[in-house]
N, C-alpha and C positions, 0 to 999 in steps of 0.2 A: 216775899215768896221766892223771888229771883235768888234769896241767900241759901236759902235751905235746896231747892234746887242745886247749886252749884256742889253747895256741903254735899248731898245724894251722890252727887255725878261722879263729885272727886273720889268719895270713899267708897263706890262700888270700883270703880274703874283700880283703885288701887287692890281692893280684893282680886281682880282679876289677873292683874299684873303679877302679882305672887306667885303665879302657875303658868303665866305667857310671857316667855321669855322674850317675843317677836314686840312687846309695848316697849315703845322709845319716848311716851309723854311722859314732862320733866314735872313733878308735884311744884315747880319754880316758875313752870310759863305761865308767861300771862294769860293766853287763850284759856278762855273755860274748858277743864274738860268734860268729855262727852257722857248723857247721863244712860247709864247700861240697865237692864231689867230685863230681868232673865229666874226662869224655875222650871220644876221638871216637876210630875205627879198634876196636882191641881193646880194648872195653870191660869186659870178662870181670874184669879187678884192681877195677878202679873201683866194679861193683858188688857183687862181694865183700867190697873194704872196705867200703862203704856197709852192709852187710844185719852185717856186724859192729857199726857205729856204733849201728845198731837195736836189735840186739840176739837173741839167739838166747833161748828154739826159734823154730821156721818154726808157727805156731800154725797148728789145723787144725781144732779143735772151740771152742766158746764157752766161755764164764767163764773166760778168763784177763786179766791186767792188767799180765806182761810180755811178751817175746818181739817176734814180729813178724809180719806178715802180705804175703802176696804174692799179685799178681794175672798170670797168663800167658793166654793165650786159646784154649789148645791143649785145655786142658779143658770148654770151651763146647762143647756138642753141634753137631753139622752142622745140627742144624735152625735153628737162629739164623743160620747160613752168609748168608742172602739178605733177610734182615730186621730188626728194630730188636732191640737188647738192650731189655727192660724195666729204668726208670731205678735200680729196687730187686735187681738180677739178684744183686748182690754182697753185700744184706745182706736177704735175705726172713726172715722172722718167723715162721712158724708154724710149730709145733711141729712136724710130719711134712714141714716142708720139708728141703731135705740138706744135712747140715753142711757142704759144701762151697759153699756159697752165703752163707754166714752170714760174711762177713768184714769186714763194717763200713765198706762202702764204697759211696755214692751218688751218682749225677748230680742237682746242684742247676740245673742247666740242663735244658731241656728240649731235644733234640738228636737225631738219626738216627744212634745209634753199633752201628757192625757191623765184625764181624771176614769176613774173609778165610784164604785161603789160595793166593792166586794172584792176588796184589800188588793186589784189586781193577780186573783188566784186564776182567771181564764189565758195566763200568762204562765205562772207557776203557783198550782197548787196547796204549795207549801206555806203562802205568804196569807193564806185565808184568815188565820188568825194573830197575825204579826203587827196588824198597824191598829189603830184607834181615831178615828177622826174627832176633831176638837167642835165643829159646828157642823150640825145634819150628817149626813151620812156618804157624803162624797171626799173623797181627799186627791191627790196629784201625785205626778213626778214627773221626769225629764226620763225617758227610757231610755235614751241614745247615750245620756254623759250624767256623770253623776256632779258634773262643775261645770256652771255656764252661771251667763252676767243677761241682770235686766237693767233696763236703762228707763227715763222718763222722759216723761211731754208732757204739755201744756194739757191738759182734758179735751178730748176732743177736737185736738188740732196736731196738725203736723210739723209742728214746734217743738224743738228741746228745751226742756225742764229738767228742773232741780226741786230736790224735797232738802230737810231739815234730818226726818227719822223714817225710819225703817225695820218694821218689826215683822218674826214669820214665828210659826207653828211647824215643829218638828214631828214627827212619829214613829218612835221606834227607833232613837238612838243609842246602840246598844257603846258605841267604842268613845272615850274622850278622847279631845283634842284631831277631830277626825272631821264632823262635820262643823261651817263654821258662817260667817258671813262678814265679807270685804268690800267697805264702803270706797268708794272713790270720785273725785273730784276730776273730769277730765282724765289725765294718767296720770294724777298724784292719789298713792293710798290715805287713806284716812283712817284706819287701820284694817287688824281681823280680828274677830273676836268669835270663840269658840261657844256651840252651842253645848249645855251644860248635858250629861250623861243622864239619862232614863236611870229615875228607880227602879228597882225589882219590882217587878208586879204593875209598871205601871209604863205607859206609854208614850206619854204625849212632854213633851221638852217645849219650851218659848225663850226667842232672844231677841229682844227690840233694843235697839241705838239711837239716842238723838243728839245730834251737833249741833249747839246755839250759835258757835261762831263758825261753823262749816255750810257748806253746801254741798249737795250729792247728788251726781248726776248719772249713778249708777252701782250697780249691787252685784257683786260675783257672792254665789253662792254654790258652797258644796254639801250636796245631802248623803251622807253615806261615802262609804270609796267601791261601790260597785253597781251595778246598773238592775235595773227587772227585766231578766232575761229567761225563758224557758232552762228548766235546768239550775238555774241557779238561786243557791236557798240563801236564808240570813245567819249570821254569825250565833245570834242563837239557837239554831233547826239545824245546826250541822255542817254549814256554808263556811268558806273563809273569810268573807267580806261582809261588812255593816250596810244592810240593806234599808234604809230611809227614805219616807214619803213624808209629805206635806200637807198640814192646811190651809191653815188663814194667812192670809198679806195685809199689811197694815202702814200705812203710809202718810205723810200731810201732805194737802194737797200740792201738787206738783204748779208752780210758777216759772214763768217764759225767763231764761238765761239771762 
């Protein structure tokens, strides 16, 4: 299984390489390279394979060190509907907080990130019918910056963690080579890889990453090159800037440095 894995990993990565000038992995080194899965339209295969890649169960309580962890926004209360997630929302610490917060995922950026449920049009209008959410009927952004880093922990604790792989859900990538995701080690990059360009007709983009011989202890991410601000539309309504929102987060579980 390890062989045909590596066969995948090698021969996507090198389709990618053909069009990213920025890949310096040598088809010569020894390190495996990384296995990439990525699609636009019906993404549903793509991250299915992927959350396989990770690795099952779908972890739901702390103290585990396999499986895997997922983030959707459907479960965010309405009260956060109109205001900032707090940057620790996804990994709180104290004991009588709810296990369902405890998944080992933080903003190492400081950033205005809110979810929606109606595409962020009480923002701008325009955007009512621009994005597509991938599970239920919530989706995200960062409103302040269109490029900010999350970092991991341990589940539930206030310990740095490392994962393996790292997969998200795009919406409404109109421009390539624009939005994208940069794995890193400490301050060494691991690379970037480009989220693939929306079909016509169709909304939703996926790119998940996994290092067999890396570890990641942090994820800069750019959604779009412009922000949800009043006023400002997407590149397809008119706008000058590739306007992108988010769904799903996909991760393996996050183990102590």
């Amino acid at each position: 299984m390890k062989s045909i894995k590596t066969f995948l990993g090698r021969y996507v990565f090198a389709l990618i390489c053909i069009s990213v000038v920025s890949c310096d992995k040598n088809e010569n080194d020894s390190v495996e390279q990384p296995l990439i899965i990525s699609s636009t339209g019906d993404i549903t295969a793509s991250v299915n394979a992927f959350k396989q890649v990770l690795g099952e169960p779908l972890n739901t309580t702390t103290g585990k060190t396999t499986g895997r962890r997922e983030i959707n926004w459907d479960g965010v209360p309405d009260q956060f509907m109109n205001t900032s997630l707090p940057k620790n929302f996804f990994n709180v610490t104290g004991a009588n907080d709810p296990a369902s917060q405890k998944r080992g995922f933080a903003y190492e950026s400081d950033g205005d990130f809110r979810i929606t449920n109606a595409n962020f049009s009480s923002i701008e209008p325009s955007l009512s019918d621009q994005f597509s959410a991938f599970s239920g009927t919530k989706i995200f952004a960062n409103l302040s910056s269109d490029l900010w880093t999350v970092e991991f922990e341990v589940a539930g604790e206030a310990n740095a963690g490392s994962i393996k792989g790292f997969g998200a859900v795009f919406s409404d990538v109109d421009l390539a080579d624009v939005s994208f995701l940069e794995y890193f080690w400490g301050e060494k990059s691991l690379g970037k890889f480009f989220v693939p360009q929306q079909k016509t007709g169709e909304k939703l983009s996926f790119l998940g990453v996994y290092f067999a011989d890396e570890k990641i202890t942090s994820v800069q991410i750019r959604h779009g090159n412009g922000i949800i601000t009043p006023g400002q539309k997407d590149i397809s309504n008119g706008g000058v800037n590739d306007i992108v929102a988010m769904d799903d987060f996909l991760y393996n579980e996050p183990e102590r440095n």
